[in-house]
N, C-alpha and C positions, 0 to 999 in steps of 0.2 A: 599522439592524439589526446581532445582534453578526455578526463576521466567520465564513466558512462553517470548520466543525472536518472533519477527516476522522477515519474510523473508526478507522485506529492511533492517530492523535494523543489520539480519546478514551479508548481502552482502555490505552496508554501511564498517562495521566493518573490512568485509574481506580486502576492497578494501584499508582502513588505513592502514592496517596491512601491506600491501605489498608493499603498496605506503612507506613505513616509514623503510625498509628493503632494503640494497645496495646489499646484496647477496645473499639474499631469503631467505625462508623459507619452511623445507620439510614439508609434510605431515601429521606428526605428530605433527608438531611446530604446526601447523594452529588448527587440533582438537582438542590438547591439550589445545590452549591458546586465541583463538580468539572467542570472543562472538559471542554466538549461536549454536557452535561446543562445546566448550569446558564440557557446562554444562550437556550434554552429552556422554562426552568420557568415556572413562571407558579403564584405564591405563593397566590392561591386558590381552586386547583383548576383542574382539567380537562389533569393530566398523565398522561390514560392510556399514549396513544403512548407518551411518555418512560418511561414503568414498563416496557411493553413490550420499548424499546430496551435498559434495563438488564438485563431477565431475559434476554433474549440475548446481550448481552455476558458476561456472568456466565456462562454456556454457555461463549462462548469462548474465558474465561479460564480457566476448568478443563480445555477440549479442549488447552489448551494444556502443560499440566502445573503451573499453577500453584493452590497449595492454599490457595484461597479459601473461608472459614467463618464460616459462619453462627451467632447468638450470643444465646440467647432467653435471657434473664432469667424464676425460677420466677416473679415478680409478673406479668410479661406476658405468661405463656405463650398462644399463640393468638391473640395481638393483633401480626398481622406488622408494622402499621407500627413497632413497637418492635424489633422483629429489628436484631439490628445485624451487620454483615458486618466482616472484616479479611482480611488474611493473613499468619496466624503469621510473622514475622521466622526464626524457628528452625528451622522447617520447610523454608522457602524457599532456606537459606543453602546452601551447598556442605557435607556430613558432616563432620566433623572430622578423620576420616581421610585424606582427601583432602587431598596437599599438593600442591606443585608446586618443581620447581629453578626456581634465577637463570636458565637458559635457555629452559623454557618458558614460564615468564614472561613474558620476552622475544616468544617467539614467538605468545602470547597478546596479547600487547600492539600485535604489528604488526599479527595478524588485527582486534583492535578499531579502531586507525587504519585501516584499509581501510573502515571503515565508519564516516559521519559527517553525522546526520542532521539538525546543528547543533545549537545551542545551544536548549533552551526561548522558544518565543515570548511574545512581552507578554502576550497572553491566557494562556498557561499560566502565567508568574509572577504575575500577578494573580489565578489561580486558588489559585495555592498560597499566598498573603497570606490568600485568603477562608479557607481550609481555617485554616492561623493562628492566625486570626480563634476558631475552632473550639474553641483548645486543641490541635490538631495540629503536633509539630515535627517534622520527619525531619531527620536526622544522616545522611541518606542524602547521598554525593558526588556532586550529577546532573552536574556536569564529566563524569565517567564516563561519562555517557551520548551526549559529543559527542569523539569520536576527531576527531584532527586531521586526516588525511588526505582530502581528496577524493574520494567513488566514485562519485558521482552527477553528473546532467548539470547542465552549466554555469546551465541557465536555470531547476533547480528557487529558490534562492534570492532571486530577483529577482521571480518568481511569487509565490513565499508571502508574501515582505513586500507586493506588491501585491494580495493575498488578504485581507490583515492590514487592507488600510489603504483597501479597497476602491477600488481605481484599474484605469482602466481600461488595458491593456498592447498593444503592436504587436512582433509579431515577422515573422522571415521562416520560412516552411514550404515543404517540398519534400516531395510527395506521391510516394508509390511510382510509379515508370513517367514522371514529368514533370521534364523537365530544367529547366522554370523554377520559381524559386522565387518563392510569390508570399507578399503581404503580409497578414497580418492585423491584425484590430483585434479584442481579447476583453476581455471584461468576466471575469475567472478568477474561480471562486465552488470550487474545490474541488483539490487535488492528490491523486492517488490512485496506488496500486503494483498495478499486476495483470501477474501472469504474470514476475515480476520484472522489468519495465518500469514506470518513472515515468508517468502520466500527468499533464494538466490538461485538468479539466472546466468550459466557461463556456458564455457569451453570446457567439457570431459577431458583431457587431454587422451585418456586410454581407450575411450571409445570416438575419438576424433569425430565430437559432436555437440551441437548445444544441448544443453539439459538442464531443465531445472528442480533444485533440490530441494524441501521442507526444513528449516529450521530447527523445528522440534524433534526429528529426525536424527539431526548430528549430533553423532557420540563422542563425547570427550573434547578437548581442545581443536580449535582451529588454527593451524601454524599454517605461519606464512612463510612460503620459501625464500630464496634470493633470486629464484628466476623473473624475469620479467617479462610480459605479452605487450602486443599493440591491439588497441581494440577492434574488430573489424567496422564496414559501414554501417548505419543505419541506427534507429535505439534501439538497445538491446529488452528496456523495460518496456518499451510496447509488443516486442516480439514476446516474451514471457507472460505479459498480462493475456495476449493475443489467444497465445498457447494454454493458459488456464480455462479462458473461457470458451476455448473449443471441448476439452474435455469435458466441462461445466455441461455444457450442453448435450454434450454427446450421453453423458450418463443421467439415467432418468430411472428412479423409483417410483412403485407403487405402493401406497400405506396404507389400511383401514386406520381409523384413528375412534378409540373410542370417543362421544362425545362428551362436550364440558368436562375433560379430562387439561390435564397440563400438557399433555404428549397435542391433543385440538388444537390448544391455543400459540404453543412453539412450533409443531411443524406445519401446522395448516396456515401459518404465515407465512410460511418460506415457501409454498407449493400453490397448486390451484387445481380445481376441483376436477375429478375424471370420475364422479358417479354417486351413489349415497353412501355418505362419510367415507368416501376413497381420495385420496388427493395423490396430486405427483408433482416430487418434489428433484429437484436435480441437484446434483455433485458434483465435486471435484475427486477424493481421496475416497475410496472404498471402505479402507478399514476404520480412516477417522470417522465416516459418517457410519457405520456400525456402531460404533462404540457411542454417537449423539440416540442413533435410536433404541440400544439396547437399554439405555438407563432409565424409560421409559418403562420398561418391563412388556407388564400385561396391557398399558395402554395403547398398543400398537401393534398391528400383525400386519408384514413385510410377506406383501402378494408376489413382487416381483423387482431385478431382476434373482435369479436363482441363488448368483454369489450372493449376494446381499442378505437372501433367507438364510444361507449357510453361515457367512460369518456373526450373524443376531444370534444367531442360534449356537454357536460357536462359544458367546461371551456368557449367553445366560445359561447354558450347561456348567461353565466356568464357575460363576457366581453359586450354582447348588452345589459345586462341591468343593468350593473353599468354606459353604457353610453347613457340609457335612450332610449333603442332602444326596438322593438315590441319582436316579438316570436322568437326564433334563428330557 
């Protein structure tokens, strides 16, 4: 089976696709041949899902601000599979007015090195040979799209080529609250970003379950075995994004926040109001969102839930006495 795509990687891809097309591309064109689609098409019929998934992508490429158009021919009018979609090149580009100095350039250039999501995968070059294939060139520089600098964690790369190549991986994890780090064995079927944290979503093989792991989490090397998995149905990175934001939800903080404090203006963004100066704000990770509110200090006092009083209060007893202070 082909290897599992995540949701950027597919909207990434779509938006090459279109970007790199003068007269669009229908419906077909796009499921058949553009990574994340394609690998499940199925050339005679029964691609409703994948319609589905497109009309929602298409949703959130315009939430995004990008001006994606639609392109009916007077012979086809009414017959959408003939619809062909693009995204003006012109439209897209920076105004012409807008220029830039040699220095912000510069400092445009270091903000892009900060961020390096690598290079296009074999499945996405092979997508773009199909696209080709099509009559599609883009003169687009995707180098651009991979800054050199490292900002991500050490073991997303090692994961996705074993994503790619379907292999099964062992690393070490250290759960919040547990000083030993123990071993896993995952069959990785998905890498996903929620909440501006990398994740990976697999197969536990020892708890013969899906589960997904934090990045920042994994200790030491990520080795990959010689064993090999098949992937099961369905995508695995909407099951993981799915699964994030059930917990997301499900956990719910209470905050005083002092006012026109810096603790106001970051967390009272991320929350909404339950009272005077109280907000509530929801999570994912307990300890990580402990450790966002505790650096706050005295600008915040954590009403509720209980864990969440406990481990604030956990970090800043911590903090008095790595600096030599009494009882927190």
């Amino acid at each position: 089976m082909p290897a599992a795509v995540s949701n950027e990687e597919r909207l990434f891809s779509l938006v090459l696709a279109l970007l790199a097309t003068e007269t669009g591309l229908t419906k077909a064109d796009i499921l058949s041949s553009v990574q994340g689609y394609r690998q499940r098409y199925r050339p005679n019929g029964g691609n409703a899902s994948l319609e589905r998934q497109f009309e929602r992508d298409k949703e959130d490429i315009r939430d995004l601000g990008v001006p994606l158009e639609s392109i009916e021919l007077p012979a086809d009018q009414g017959a959408v599979q003939y619809t062909r979609y693009r995204i003006p090149k012109g439209e897209y580009d920076l105004p012409a007015d807008v220029t830039f100095t040699p220095q912000e350039i510069a400092l445009l250039d270091l903000a892009a090195l900060a961020w390096r999501e690598g290079s296009l995968s074999g499945e996405s070059r092979r997508a773009l040979m199909k696209l080709r294939s099509l009559g599609i060139e883009s003169e687009e520089p995707l180098i651009g799209f991979a800054p050199r600098l490292r900002a991500r964690d050490a073991a997303f790369d090692p994961l996705r080529d074993a994503i790619e190549r379907r292999r099964v991986v062992q690393f070490g994890y250290l759960k919040p609250g547990e000083s030993r780090v123990r071993r896993r064995r995952v069959a990785p079927l998905a890498l996903v970003q929620f909440g501006g944290r990398w994740h990976v979503h697999g197969t536990d093989l020892a708890a013969k379950g899906r589960r997904t792991f934090l990045l920042s989490r994994i200790a030491g090397a990520v080795e990959e075995t010689g064993e090999g998995f098949e992937a099961p149905e369905g995508v695995p990175a909407e099951d993981a994004l799915d699964g994030l934001n059930a917990v997301f939800r499900a956990n719910r903080a209470l905050l005083e926040l002092t006012p026109d404090t810096d603790a106001a203006a970051r967390l009272g963004s991320r929350g909404e109001p339950a009272g005077d100066g109280v907000v509530a704000v929801h999570f994912t990770d307990l300890a990580l969102f402990a450790d966002d509110v505790a650096a706050f200090g005295p600008e915040v006092l954590v009403l509720e839930p209980p864990e969440l009083v406990e481990a604030v209060r956990d970090r800043l007893a911590a903090v008095v006495a790595a600096h030599g202070g009494g009882d927190a």
